[in-house]
N, C-alpha and C positions, 0 to 999 in steps of 0.2 A: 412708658409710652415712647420717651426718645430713643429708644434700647430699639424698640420694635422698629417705629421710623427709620432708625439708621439701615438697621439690616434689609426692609424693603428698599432701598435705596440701591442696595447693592446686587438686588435682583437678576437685573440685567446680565451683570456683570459674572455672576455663581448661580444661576438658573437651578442646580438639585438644590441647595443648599435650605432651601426653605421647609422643605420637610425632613428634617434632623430632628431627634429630641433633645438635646443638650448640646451644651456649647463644642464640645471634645467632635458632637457627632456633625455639627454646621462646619465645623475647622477641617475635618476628615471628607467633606463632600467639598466645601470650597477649592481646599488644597487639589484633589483628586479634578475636578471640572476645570480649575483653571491649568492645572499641569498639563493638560490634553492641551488644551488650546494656547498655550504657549510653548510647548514643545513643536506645535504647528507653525507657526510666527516665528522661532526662533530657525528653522528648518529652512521656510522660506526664503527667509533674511541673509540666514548664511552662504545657503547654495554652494555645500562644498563638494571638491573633488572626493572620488569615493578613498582616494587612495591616504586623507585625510580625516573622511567621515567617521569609520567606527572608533579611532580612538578620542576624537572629538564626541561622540555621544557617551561614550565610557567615562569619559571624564563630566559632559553633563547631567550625568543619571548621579555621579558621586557630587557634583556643586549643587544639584537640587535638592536629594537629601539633607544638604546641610540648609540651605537655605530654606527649606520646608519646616525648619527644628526653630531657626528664628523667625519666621513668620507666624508659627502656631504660637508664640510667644507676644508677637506682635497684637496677633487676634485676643490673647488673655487680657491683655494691658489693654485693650481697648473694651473689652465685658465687662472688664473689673472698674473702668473708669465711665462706664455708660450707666452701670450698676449703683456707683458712690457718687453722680452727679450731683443728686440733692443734698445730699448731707455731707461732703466730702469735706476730712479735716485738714490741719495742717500735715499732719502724719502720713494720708493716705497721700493728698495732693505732692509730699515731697518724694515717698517713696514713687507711686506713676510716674514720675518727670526721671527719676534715676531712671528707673528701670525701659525709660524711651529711649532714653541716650545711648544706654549701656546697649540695646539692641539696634541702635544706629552703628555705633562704635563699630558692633561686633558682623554686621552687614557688610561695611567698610572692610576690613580685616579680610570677610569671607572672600571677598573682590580681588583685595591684594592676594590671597593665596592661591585660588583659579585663575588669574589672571597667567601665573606662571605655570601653572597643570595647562590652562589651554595653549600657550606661547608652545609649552615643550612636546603637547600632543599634534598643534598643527602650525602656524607660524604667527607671529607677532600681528599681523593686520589682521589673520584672523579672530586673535584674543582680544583684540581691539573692538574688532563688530560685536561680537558676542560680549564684552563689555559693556558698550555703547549702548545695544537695543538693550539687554537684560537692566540696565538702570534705567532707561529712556520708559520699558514698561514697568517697573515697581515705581516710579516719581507719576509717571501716569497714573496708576492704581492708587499709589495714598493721596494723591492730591483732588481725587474723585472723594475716597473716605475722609479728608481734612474737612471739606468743603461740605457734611454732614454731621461734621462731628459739630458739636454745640460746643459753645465755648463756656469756659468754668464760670459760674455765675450770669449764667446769660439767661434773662429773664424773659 
């Protein structure tokens, strides 16, 4: 039931996403609905010269792939722990808490290596904005899913 509640929660946010039948096919329509509308946001935000633009989208078409690999990672770790809430051992509880980290860590990482693909595609303030906003919206988005997620033992 809190499995269900979370993902209505998130509605607004992933509009197809509700009619998927499995977790692989909610992650394939979230990913896909929210790539639109954050490739719009990010567009906006940037407003770069064209003589900048295509290799700054070339390079964001390659940092969203990767970023899409640990987000669908992110979405597991969160099924898997909406799934184990009730009966979650020590075991399960220590492996979820790695495996947040280790897909924080590797977020972080993901950051530092575009940061230097978008500096050397278009210039330093620009890999800055497109830094800035693209963290400004993933701390936006899990701090919506934090504030749904129930907490371990919460009664």
């Amino acid at each position: 039931m809190k499995k269900l509640l979370f993902l209505v929660t998130l509605l607004p946010l992933f509009a197809g996403a509700a009619f998927a039948q499995d977790i692989n096919d909610e992650i394939t329509l979230i990913q896909a609905e929210f790539g639109m509308g954050k490739k719009q946001l990010v567009e906006a935000y940037m407003d770069l010269p064209e003589s900048e633009a295509n290799l700054f989208w070339k390079v964001y078409q390659e940092y969203e792939d990767q970023r899409q690999l640990l987000a669908r990672e992110r979405y597991l770790i969160i099924d898997e722990y909406l799934s184990n809430l009730e009966s979650m051992s020590e075991e399960e509880s220590e492996s979820l808490a790695k495996r947040t980290l280790k897909n924080d860590v590797a977020l972080s990482k993901l950051h530092q290596t575009y940061f230097k693909k978008f500096k050397k595609a278009t210039t330093a303030k620009n890999a800055a904005k497109f830094l800035q906003v693209d963290i400004y919206i993933h701390n936006t988005i899990r701090n919506a899913m934090q504030q749904e997620l129930p907490f371990i033992d919460e009664n």
